[in-house]
KOLGU-498212 format. One record per residue: residue in one letter; x, y, z of N, C-alpha, C in turn. Coordinates in steps of 0.05 Angstrom, whole numbers, padded with zeros to 5 digits, always signed. Layout:
N
aXYZXYZXYZ
...
//
This chain:
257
x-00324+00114+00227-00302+00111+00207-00276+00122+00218
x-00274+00131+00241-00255+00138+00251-00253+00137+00276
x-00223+00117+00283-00226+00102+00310-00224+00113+00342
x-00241+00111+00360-00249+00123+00377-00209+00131+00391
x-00197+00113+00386-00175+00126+00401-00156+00136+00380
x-00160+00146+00347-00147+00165+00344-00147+00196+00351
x-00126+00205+00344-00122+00235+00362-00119+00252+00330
x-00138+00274+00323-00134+00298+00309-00142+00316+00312
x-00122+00332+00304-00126+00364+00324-00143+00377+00299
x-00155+00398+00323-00180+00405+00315-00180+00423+00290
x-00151+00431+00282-00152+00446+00256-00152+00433+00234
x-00151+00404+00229-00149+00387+00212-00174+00391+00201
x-00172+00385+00174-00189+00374+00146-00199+00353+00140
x-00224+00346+00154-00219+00309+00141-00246+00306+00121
x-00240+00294+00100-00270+00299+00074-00282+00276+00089
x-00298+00268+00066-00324+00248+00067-00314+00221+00062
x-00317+00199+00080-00312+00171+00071-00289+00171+00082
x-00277+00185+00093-00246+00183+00102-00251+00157+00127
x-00232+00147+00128-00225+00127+00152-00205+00135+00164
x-00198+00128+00191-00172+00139+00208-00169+00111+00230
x-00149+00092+00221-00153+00070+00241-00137+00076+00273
x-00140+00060+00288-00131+00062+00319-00109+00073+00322
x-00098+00092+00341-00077+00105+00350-00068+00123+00330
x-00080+00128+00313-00067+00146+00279-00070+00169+00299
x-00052+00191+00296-00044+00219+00299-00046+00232+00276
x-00066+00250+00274-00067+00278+00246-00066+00294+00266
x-00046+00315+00257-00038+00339+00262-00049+00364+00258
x-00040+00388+00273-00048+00406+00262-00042+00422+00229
x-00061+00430+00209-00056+00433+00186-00055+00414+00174
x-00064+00387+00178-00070+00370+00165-00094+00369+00141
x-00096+00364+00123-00124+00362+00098-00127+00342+00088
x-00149+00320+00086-00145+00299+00076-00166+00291+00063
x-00164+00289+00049-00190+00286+00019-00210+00260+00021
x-00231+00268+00007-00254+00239+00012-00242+00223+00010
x-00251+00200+00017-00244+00167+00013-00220+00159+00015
x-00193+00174+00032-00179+00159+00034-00174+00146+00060
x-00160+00128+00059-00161+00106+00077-00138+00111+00096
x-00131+00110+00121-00103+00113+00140-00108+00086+00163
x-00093+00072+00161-00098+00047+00181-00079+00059+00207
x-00075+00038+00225-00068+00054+00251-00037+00058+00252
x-00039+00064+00268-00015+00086+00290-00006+00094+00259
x-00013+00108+00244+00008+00126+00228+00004+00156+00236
x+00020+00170+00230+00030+00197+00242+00028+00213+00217
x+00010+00244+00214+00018+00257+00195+00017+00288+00211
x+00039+00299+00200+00037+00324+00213+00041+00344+00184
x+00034+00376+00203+00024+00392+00185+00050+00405+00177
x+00049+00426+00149+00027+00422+00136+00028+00402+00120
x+00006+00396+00111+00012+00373+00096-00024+00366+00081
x-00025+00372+00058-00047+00357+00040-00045+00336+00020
x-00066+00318+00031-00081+00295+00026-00102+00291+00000
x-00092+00282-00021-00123+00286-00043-00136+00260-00031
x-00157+00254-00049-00171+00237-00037-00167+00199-00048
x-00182+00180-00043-00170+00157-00051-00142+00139-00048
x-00133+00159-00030-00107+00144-00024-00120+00128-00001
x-00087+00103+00009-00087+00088+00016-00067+00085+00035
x-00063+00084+00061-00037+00096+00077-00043+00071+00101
x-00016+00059+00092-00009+00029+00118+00000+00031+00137
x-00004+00025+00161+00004+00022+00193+00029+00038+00186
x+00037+00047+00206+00061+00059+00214+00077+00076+00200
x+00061+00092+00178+00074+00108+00154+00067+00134+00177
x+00098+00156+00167+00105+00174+00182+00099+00200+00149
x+00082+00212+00150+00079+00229+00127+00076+00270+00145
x+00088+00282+00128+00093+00308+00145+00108+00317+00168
x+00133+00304+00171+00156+00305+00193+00173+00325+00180
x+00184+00346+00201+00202+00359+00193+00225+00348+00176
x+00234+00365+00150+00263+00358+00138+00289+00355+00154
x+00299+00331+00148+00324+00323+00160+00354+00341+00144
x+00347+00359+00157+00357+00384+00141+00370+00399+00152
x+00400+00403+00167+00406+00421+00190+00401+00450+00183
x+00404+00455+00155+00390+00483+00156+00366+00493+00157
x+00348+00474+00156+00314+00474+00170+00316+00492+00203
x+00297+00519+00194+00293+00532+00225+00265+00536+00235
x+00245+00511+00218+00227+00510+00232+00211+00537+00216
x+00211+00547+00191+00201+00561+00177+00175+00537+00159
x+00150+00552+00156+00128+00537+00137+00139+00526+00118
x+00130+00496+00115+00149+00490+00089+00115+00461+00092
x+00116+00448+00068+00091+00430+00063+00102+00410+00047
x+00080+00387+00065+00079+00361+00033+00052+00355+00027
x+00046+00352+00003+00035+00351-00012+00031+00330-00032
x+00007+00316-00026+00011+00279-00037-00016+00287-00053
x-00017+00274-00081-00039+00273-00104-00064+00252-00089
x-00068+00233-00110-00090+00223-00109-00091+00191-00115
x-00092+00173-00109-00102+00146-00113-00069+00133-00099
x-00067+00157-00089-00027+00137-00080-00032+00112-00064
x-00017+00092-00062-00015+00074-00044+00013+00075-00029
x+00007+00078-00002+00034+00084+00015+00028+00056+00036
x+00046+00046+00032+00058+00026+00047+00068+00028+00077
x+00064+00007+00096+00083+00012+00125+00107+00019+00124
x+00108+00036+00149+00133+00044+00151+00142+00066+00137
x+00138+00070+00111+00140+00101+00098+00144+00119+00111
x+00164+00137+00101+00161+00165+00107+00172+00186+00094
x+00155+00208+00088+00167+00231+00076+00162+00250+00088
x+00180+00266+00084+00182+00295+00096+00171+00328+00086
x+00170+00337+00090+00162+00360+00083+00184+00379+00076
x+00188+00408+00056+00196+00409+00042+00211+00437+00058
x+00238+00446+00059+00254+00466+00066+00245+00492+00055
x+00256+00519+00077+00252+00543+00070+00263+00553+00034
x+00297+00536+00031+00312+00546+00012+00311+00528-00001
x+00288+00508-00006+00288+00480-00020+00267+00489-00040
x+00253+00508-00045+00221+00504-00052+00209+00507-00035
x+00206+00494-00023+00183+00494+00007+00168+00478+00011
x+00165+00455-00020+00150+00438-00019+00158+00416-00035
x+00147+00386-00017+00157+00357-00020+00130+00358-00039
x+00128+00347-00059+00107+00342-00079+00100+00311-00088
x+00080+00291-00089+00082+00266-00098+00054+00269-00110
x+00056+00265-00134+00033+00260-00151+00013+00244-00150
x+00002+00226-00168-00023+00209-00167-00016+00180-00176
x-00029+00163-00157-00022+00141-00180-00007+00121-00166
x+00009+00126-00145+00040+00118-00149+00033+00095-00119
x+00057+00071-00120+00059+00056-00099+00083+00059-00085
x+00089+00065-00068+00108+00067-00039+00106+00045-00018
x+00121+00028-00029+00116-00002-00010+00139+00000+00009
x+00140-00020+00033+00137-00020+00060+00173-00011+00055
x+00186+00012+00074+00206+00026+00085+00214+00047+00061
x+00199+00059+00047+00198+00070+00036+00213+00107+00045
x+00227+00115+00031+00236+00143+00049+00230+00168+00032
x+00221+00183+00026+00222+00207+00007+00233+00226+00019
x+00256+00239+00011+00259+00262+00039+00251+00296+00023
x+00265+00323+00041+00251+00343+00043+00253+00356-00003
x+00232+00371-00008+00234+00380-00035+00232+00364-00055
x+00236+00338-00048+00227+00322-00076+00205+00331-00083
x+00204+00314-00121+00194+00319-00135+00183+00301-00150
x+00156+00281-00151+00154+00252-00148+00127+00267-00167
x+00132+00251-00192+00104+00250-00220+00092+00229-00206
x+00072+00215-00230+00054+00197-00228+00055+00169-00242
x+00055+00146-00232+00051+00119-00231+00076+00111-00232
x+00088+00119-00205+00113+00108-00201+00118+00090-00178
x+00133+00070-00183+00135+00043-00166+00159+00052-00147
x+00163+00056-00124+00178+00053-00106+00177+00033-00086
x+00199+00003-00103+00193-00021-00081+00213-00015-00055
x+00205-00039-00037+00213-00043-00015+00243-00033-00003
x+00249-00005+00009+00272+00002+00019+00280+00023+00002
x+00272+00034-00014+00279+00050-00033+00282+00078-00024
x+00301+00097-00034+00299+00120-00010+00311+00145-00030
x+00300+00162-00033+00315+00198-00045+00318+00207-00028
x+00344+00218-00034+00356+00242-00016+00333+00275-00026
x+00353+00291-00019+00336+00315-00017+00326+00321-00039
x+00320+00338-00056+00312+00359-00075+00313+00343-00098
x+00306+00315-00100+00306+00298-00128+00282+00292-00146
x+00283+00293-00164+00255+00291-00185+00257+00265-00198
x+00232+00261-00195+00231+00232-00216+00208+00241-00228
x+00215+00228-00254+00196+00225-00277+00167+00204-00276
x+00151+00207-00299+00122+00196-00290+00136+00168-00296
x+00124+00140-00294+00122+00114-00293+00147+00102-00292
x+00163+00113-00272+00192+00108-00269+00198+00082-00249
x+00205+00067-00256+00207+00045-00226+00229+00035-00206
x+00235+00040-00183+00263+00037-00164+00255+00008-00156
x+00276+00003-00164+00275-00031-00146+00281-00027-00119
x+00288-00054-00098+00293-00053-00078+00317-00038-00067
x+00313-00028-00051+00345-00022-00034+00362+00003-00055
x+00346+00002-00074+00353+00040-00095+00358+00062-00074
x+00371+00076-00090+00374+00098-00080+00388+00123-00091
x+00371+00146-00096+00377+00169-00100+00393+00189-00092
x+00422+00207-00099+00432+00226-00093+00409+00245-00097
x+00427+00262-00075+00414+00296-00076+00407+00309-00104
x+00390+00325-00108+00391+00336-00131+00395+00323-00155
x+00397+00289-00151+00389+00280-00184+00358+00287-00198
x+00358+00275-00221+00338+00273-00237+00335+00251-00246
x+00315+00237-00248+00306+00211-00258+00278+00215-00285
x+00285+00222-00306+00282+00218-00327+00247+00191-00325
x+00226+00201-00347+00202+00184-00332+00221+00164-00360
x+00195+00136-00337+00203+00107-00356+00224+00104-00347
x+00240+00115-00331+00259+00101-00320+00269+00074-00310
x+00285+00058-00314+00279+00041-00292+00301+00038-00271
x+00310+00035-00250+00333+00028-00227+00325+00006-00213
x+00350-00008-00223+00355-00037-00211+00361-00040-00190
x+00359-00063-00175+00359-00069-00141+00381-00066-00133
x+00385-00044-00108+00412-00034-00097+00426-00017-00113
x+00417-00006-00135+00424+00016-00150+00428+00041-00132
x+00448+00046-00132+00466+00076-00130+00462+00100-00145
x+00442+00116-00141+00437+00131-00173+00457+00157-00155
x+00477+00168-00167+00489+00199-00170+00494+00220-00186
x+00482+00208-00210+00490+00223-00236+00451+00232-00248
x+00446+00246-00264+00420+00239-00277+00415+00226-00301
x+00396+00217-00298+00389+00194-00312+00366+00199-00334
x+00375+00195-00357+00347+00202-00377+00326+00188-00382
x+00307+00198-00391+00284+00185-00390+00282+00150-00409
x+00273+00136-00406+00275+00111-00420+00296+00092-00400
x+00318+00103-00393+00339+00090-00386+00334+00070-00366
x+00343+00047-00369+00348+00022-00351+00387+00024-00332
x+00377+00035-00308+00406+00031-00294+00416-00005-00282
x+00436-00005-00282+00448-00038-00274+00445-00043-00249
x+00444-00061-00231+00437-00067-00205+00461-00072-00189
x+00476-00056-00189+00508-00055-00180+00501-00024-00169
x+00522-00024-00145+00537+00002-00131+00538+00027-00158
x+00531+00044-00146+00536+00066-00169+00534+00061-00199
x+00510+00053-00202+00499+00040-00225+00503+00054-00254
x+00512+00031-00272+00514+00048-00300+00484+00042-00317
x+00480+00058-00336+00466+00057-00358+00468+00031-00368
x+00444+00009-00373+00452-00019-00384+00426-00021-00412
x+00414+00005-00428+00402-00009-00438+00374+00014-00439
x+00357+00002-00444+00331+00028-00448+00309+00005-00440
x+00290+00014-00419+00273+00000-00400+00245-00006-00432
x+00258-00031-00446+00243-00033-00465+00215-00047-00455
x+00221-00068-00438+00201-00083-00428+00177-00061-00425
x+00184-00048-00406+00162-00027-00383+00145-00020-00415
x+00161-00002-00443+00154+00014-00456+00133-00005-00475
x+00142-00025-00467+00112-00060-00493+00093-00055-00466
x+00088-00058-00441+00073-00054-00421+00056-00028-00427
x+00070-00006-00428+00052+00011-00431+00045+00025-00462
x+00040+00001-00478+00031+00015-00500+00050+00026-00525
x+00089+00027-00526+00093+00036-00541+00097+00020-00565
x+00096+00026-00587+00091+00013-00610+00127+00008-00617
x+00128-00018-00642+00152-00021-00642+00175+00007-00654
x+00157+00018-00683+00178+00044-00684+00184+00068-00665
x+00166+00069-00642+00168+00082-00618+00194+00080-00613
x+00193+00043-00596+00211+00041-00580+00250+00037-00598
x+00234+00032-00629+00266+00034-00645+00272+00051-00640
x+00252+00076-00646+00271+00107-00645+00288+00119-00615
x+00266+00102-00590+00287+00108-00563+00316+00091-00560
x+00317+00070-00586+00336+00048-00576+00365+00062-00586
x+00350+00081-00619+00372+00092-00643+00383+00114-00625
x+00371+00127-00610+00382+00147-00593+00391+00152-00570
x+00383+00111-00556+00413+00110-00535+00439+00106-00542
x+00434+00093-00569+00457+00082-00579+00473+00102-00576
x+00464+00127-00603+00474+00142-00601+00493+00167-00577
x+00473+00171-00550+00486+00178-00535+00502+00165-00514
x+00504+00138-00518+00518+00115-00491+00530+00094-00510
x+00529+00090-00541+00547+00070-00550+00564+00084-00578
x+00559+00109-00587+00561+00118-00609+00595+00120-00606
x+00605+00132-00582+00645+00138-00578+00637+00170-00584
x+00620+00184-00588+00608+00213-00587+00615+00229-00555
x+00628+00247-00558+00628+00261-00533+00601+00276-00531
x+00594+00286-00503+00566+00297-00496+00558+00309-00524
x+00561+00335-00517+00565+00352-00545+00556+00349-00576
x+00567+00333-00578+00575+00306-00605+00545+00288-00604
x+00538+00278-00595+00514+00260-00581+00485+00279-00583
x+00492+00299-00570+00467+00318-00574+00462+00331-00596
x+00480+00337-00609+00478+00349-00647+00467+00332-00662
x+00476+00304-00660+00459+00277-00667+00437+00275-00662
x+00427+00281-00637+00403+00272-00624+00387+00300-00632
x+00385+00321-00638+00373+00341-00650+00358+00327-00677
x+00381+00319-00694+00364+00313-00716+00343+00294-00711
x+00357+00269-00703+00337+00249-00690+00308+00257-00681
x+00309+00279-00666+00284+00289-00650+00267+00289-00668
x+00264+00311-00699+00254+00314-00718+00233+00293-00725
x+00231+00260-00718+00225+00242-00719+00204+00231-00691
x+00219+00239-00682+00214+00226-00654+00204+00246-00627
x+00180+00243-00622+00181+00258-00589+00187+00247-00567
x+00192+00215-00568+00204+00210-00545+00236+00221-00552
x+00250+00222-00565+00276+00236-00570+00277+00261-00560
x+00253+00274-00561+00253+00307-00558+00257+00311-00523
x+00233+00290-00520+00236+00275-00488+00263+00277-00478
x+00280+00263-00484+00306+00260-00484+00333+00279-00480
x+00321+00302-00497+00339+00323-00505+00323+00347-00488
x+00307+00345-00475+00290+00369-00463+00304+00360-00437
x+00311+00336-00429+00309+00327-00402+00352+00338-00406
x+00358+00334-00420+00390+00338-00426+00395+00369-00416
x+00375+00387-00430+00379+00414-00422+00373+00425-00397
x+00355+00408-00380+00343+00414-00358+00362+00400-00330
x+00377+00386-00346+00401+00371-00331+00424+00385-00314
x+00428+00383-00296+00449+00400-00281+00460+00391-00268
x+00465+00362-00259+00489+00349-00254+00494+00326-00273
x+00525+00316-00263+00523+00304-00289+00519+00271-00298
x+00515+00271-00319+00494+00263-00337+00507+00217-00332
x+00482+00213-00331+00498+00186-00316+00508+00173-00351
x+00529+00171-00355+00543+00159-00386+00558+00135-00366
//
């Protein structure tokens, strides 16, 4: 199950059922959980843990130092969940001394082909990152969030789960949870990713109550401030609202209106 001409060094972890196809490189400090799958020449270096059930395509680069000039080569890790599907060409990095220390990607999630995660992100579960899609440093996304093609994340945003970002989206501001961004350069707010929310189950007074409380913060003429005093009461009703207003407080750059 593991091909006579891959190369892993002898401190690596490899569970049960694992496969490792032709020319694949595991590193030292490598860990990689039962049953997951690595087709060839992909590269993972340490540290870096593996849960099990994933799925990792030709030429994905996972555990490369942060593209980080203040990186001095101090321990820093990535750390990938469980059932992920990573696509060719991928790559993420591992996580800075003054970053956290650690790149984190949950369970669940698809990373299709040129995929980039870079050092300290912060990546929940069953999230779609299509084709070319790329975060800069220290950015968090929310659980079932989806980037279209050619997306892309500023430093230190936040992506709010249920998200959605449209193809070639510019994200620089943070983005709350529910929100649908426009598929233009530096993308605005167009709307609340209602589709995704009938897909996964939310019922119609669910999704009224996320619709009453974009209104409110993106069509009301409410300054921030103004918008959130509103959306307090609102909450009272609603936990996706609370959703909303938890993600507002936790917010530290600013807020994509």
């Amino acid at each position: 199950m593991i091909h006579a001409t891959a190369l892993i060094d002898p401190s690596a972890i490899i569970g049960e059922n694992v496969r490792i196809g032709a020319y694949s490189v595991i590193g030292a400090d490598v860990e990689i959980g039962d049953g997951t799958v690595i087709g060839p020449h992909v590269v993972i270096e340490g540290p870096t843990k593996i849960g099990r059930d994933n799925r990792i395509a030709q030429f994905a680069s996972l555990g490369g130092d942060p593209q980080d000039k203040k990186f001095a080569g101090e321990r820093t890790e990535l750390i990938i969940g469980d059932r992920n599907l990573i696509r060719e060409f991928a790559s993420i990095n591992r996580g800075t001394g003054d970053g956290g220390g650690v790149t984190r990607i949950g369970n669940d999630n698809w990373l299709l082909a040129y995929v980039h995660i870079a050092h300290d992100c912060q990546v929940g579960n069953n999230i779609v990152f299509s084709n070319y899609s790329a975060l800069a440093g220290h950015v968090e996304i929310g659980d079932w969030t989806i980037l279209s093609g050619y997306s892309g994340v500023h430093q230190f945003c936040k992506v709010g789960a249920h998200a959605f970002i449209g193809m070639g989206c510019l994200v620089g501001s943070d983005v709350p949870p529910f929100v649908m961004m426009a598929n233009e350069q530096h993308g605005r707010p167009r709307g609340i990713n209602s589709e995704g929310l009938k897909r996964r189950g939310f019922d119609a007074p669910r999704i009224s109550a996320i619709k009453r409380a974009y209104r409110t913060l993106y069509m009301a003429g409410l300054s921030l401030p103004e918008a959130r005093e509103l959306l307090e009461k609102q909450a009272g009703e609603s936990d996706d609202v609370r959703a909303m207003l938890d993600f507002l407080d936790r917010s530290k750059r600013t807020l994509a209106r």
